[in-house]
N, C-alpha and C positions, 0 to 999 in steps of 0.2 A: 504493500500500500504506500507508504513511503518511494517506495523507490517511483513510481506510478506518481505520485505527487508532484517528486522530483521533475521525472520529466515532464508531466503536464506546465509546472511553471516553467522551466528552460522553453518551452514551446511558445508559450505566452509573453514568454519576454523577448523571443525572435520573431515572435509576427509585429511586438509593438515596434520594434529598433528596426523592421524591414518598412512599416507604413511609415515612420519618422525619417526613412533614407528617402523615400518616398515622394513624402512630402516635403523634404526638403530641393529636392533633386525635381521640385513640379516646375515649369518652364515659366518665367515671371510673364504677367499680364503688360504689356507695356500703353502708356497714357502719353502722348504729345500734344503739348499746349500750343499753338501757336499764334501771336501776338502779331498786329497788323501796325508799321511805322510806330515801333516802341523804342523809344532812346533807352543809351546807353547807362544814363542816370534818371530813370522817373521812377523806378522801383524804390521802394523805403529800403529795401535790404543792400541796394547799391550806390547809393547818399541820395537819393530820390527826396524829393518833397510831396509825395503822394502817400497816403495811409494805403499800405497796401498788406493787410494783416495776413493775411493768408500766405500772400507769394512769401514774402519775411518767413512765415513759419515754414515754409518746403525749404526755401535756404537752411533755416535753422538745421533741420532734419536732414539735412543732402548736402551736393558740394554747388556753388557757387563758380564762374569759371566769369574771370576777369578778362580774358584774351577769347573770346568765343567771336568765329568769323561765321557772318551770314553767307549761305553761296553766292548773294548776289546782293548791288544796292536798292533791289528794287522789287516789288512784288511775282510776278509771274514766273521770272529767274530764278530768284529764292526757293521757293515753294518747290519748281523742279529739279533744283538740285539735292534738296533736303529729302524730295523723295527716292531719291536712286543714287544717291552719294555721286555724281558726276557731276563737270562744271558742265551750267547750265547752256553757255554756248557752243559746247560738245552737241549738244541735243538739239539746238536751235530757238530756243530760249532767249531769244537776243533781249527781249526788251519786255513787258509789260506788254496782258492782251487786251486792246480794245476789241470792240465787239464785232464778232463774225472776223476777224483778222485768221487767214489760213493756219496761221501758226500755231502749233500746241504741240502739248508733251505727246511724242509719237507715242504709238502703240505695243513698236517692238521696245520698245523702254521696259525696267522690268520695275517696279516698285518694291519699297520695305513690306507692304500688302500683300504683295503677291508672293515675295521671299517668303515672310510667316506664314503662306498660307501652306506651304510645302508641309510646315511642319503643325500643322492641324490647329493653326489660328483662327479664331473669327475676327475679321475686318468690319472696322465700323468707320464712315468719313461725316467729317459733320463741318458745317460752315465755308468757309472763302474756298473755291476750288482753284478757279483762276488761269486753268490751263488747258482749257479747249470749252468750244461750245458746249451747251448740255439737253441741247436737243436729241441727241440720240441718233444723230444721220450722219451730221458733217465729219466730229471730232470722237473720240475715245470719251467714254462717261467715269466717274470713278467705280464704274462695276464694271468696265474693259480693262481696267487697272490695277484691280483684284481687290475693290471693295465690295464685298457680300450686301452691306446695308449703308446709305448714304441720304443725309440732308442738306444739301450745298446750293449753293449760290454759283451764277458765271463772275462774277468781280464781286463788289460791296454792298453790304445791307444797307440799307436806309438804319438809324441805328434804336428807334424807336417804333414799335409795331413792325417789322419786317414786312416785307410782302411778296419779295422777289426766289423764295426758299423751294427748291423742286426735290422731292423724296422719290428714290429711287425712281425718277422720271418722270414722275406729277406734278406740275402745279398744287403748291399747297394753299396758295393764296395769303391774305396777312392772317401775320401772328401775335397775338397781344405780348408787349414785355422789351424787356432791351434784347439787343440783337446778341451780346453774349453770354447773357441769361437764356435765350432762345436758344440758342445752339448749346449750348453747355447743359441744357433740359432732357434735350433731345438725346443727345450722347448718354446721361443716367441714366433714362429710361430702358436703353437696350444694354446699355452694360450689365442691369440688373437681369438681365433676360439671358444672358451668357454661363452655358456649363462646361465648357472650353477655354484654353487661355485664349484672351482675345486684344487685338493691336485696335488703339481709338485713336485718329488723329482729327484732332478739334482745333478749328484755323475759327479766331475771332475776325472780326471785321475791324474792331476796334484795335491800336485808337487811330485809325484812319481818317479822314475827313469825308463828307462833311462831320465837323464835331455835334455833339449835343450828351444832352447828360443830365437826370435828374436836378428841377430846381434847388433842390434842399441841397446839393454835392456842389453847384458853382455857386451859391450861395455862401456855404462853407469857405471856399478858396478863396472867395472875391475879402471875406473878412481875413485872411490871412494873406492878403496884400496882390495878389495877384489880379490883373486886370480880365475883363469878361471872357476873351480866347481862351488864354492859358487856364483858366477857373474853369472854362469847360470843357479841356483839356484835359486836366486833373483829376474834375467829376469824371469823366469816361472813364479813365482808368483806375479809378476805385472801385467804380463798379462793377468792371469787369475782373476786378480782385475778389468781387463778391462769386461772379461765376465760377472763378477757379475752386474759390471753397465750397463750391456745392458738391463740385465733381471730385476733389478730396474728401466729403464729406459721404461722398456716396460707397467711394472706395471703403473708407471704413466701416460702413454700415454694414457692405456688403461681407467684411471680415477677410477682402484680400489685401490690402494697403501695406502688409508685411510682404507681399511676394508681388508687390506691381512695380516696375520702373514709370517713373514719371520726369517727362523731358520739358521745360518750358523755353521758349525762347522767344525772341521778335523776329520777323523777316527781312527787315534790313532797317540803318537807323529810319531819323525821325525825322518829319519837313521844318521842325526848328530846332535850330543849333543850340537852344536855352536844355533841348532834353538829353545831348551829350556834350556837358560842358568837358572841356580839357583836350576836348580831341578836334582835330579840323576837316569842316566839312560836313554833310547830313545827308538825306537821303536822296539818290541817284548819282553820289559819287565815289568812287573807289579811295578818298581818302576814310582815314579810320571812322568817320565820324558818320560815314556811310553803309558803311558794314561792320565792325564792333559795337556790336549790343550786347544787351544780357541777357545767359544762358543758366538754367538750374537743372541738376539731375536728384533726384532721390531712388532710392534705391536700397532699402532696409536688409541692413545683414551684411551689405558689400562696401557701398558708399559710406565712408566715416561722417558722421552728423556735425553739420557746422562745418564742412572744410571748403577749402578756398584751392582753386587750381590757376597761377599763372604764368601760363607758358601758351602758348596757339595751338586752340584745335578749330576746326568748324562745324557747321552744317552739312558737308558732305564725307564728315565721317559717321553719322549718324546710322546711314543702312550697314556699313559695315561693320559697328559695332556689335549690332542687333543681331546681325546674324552670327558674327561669333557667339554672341552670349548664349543664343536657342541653338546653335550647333546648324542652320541654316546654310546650305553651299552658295556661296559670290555669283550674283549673274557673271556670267560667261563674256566678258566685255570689259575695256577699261574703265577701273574702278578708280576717281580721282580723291577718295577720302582713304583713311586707316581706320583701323578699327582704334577704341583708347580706352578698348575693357579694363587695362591696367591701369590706367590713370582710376578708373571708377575700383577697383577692387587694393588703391593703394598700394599697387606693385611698380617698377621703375619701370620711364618711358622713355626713350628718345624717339621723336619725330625725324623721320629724314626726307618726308616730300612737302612741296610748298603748299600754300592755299592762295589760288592765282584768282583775281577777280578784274573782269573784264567789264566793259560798258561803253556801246560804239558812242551813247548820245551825248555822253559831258568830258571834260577835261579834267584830271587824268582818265585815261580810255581802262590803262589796268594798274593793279595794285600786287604785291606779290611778297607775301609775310612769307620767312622762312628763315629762325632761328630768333634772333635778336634782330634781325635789321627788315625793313622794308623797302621792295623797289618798286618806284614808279616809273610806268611808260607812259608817253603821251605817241598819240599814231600822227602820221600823217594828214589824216583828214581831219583833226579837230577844230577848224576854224571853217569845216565845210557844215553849211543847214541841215540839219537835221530833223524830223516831224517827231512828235512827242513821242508816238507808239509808231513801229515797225509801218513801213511804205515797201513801193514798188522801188521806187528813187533809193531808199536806204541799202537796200539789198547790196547791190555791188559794192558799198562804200562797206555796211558788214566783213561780206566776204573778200575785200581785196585789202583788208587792213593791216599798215606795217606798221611796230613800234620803232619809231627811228630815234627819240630821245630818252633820258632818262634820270631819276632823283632816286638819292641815295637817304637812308634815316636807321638812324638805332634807335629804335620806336622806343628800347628798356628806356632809353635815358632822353627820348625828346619826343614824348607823347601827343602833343601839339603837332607835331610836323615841321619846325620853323628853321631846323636849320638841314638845310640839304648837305652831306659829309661827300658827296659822288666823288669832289675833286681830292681830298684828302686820305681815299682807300678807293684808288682805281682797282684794285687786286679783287676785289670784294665784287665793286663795281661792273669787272669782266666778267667772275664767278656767275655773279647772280642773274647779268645781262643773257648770259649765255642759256642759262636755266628758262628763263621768262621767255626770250623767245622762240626755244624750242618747243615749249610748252603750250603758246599761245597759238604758234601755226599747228602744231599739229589736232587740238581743241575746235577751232575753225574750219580749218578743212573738212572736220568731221561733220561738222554742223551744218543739218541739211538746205537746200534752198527753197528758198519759198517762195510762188508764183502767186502773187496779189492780183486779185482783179483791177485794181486799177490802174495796173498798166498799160494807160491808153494809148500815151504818144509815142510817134517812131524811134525817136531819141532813148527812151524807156527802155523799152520792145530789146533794141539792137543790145542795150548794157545788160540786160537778163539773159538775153541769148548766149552773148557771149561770157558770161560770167559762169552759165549753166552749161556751158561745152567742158 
């Protein structure tokens, strides 16, 4: 009887130590926040002047990353590089889509969506899509992309009562509430609905323009000195501090918040330079002030609570991480991020490839962090017209673009930008020259061309043709 006891417990205690390897070894849920024109300083947790209690306490609880590059300065770029770790004008991502513009994230692109789904994810997309039509004819939908279930918008919500929201290819018509309380509603409700791990990526609209914002929240700012803009500015982004903590709030309802990664970040800076003070430049320029914003991981168990990481990573290391972490195989294609599970699990990292950021429409064209120093190219055509969003006209100036000049900066020590060093470390200057524009042609090249219907005139016609030979 004894002995029968014996091993009745020895049993009991290796079915529990086998459901505990189990569960520990279950494939974390992953959550991506993604913030629309949010500076590098409007977060409380990053000397921000906004109450933003919630994002503050995901810092607390996770690491904080003071060098995080956007893949792009600009929305549409962004967004497709953050989904497939590739620089976005690899893909064709030149610029921001207006509407019905041919351009979009192609089809044979592969997504973080579609990577998780190999390994038995449910995909949920919720808010700003931003990268093809969403009629369901012309462009790839985010259920061609490997979203199972999707609430999104073509560009920006109006940011009160929504209206423009299509679920899984309906018209939903308007919605009462703010737009990232909407979207971030939407996202709970089916996370709750999940018996699978499952990948959410929730893109606010906010704080995008046009502003608006609860009276009682600019109200608020306007007695803390700020004038009406910035006051509802400010309201926006507390409130949409308030959506983040719904969707943390749900997680832990739901009791997985110990095995979820939760990623937040903005998509490239801000349209005032007041929201990344220190750095030069804002949004749609490849200076810092155009792509360093602020990025948060949490990550319970791995990530150390409260820490800080600065050294450069970006948004196109984001799908490679992922998939290392799930054990996910790399699409089949060049990959321009790394993975920085070790950065998140506190193990040592050296980076050894750049994070290059391109933009045919403004001056500097690209930007290119790698190590301590950053290099700037200016191209050839920066003093030629350019139309706000991607044209017939723009095409060949895209695709024929050379970087002929260049600025030199040790961003550790001159995070402003103000003093160019190019003529005082040519060595450097050749090294990093040499990096950026191998890097750049071969990105471009890749990047497919796009036929605009409004290529009307013969002048037009002849530069497409022959650009497209």
């Amino acid at each position: 009887m004894v002995k029968i006891t014996k091993q009745l417990s020895l049993l009991i205690t290796l079915i529990f130590i086998g459901l505990y390897i189990q569960v520990q070894a279950a494939p974390p849920n992953v959550v991506v926040i993604y913030f629309d024109d949010t500076g590098w300083k409007d977060f409380g947790c990053f000397g921000g002047a906004v109450d933003t209690t919630h994002i503050d306490n995901l810092a607390k609880n996770g690491m904080r990353f003071t060098e995080y590059y956007a893949p792009a300065p600009n929305c549409s770029p962004s967004r497709a590089g953050l989904l497939t770790g590739r620089f976005p004008f690899r893909l064709g991502m030149y610029s921001y889509r207006s509407k019905n513009t041919p351009m979009h994230l192609p089809d044979s692109e592969i997504t973080i969506a579609e990577a998780l789904k190999t390994k038995g994810y449910a995909t949920g997309m919720f808010g700003k899509w931003h990268l093809g039509n969403l009629d369901g004819k012309s462009h790839p939908t985010p259920s061609e992309q490997g979203f199972d279930y999707w609430l999104a918008c073509d560009n920006n919500l109006i940011k009160h009562n929504p209206k423009s929201l299509i679920r899984n290819g309906k018209p939903v018509g308007k919605i009462a509430g703010w737009a990232a309380q909407v979207v971030a509603d939407e996202a709970n409700e089916w996370m709750k609905k999940q018996t699978s791990p499952f990948f959410a990526y929730i893109a606010f609209s906010e704080t995008h323009s046009p502003l608006d914002a609860p009276e009682e929240l600019i109200t608020k700012y306007i007695e803390r000195g700020e004038n009406k803009k910035r006051a509802t500015y400010r309201g926006m982004t507390e409130y949409s501090d308030a959506a983040v903590g719904s969707i943390l709030k749900t997680l832990d309802d739901m009791g997985v918040s110990d095995n979820t990664l939760v990623f937040l970040a903005s998509d490239n800076g801000p349209t005032s330079e007041d929201s990344c003070e220190g750095l030069r430049g804002k949004k749609s320029y490849t200076w810092e002030g155009g792509i360093r914003v602020p990025a948060i991981i949490r990550w319970p168990g791995k990530v150390k609570p409260g820490s800080e990481y600065n050294d450069p990573v970006g948004g196109i290391d984001l799908l490679p991480t992922l998939c290392d972490i799930v054990g996910a195989e790399l699409p089949k294609r060049h990959i321009d991020g790394v993975s920085i599970r070790s950065v998140l699990e506190g193990k040592p990292f050296k980076r050894n490839t750049p994070i290059l950021s391109f933009f045919y429409r403004t001056s500097p064209a690209a930007s290119m962090r790698m190590g301590d120093y950053v290099l700037i190219g200016h191209s050839d055509d920066e003093d030629r017209k350019k139309s706000h969003s991607m044209s017939a006209e723009d095409m060949p100036i895209v695709k024929s673009s050379k970087l002929v000049s260049f600025e030199l900066y040790n961003i550790k020590n001159d995070l402003g930008q103000e003093k160019n060093i190019a003529a005082t470390y040519p060595e450097k200057l050749a090294e990093l020259r040499k990096i950026m524009l191998a890097l750049h042609h071969d990105a471009i090249s890749e990047g497919p061309f796009w036929e605009f219907p409004e290529a009307k005139t013969k002048k037009t016609k002849r530069k497409l043709k022959k650009q497209n030979n």
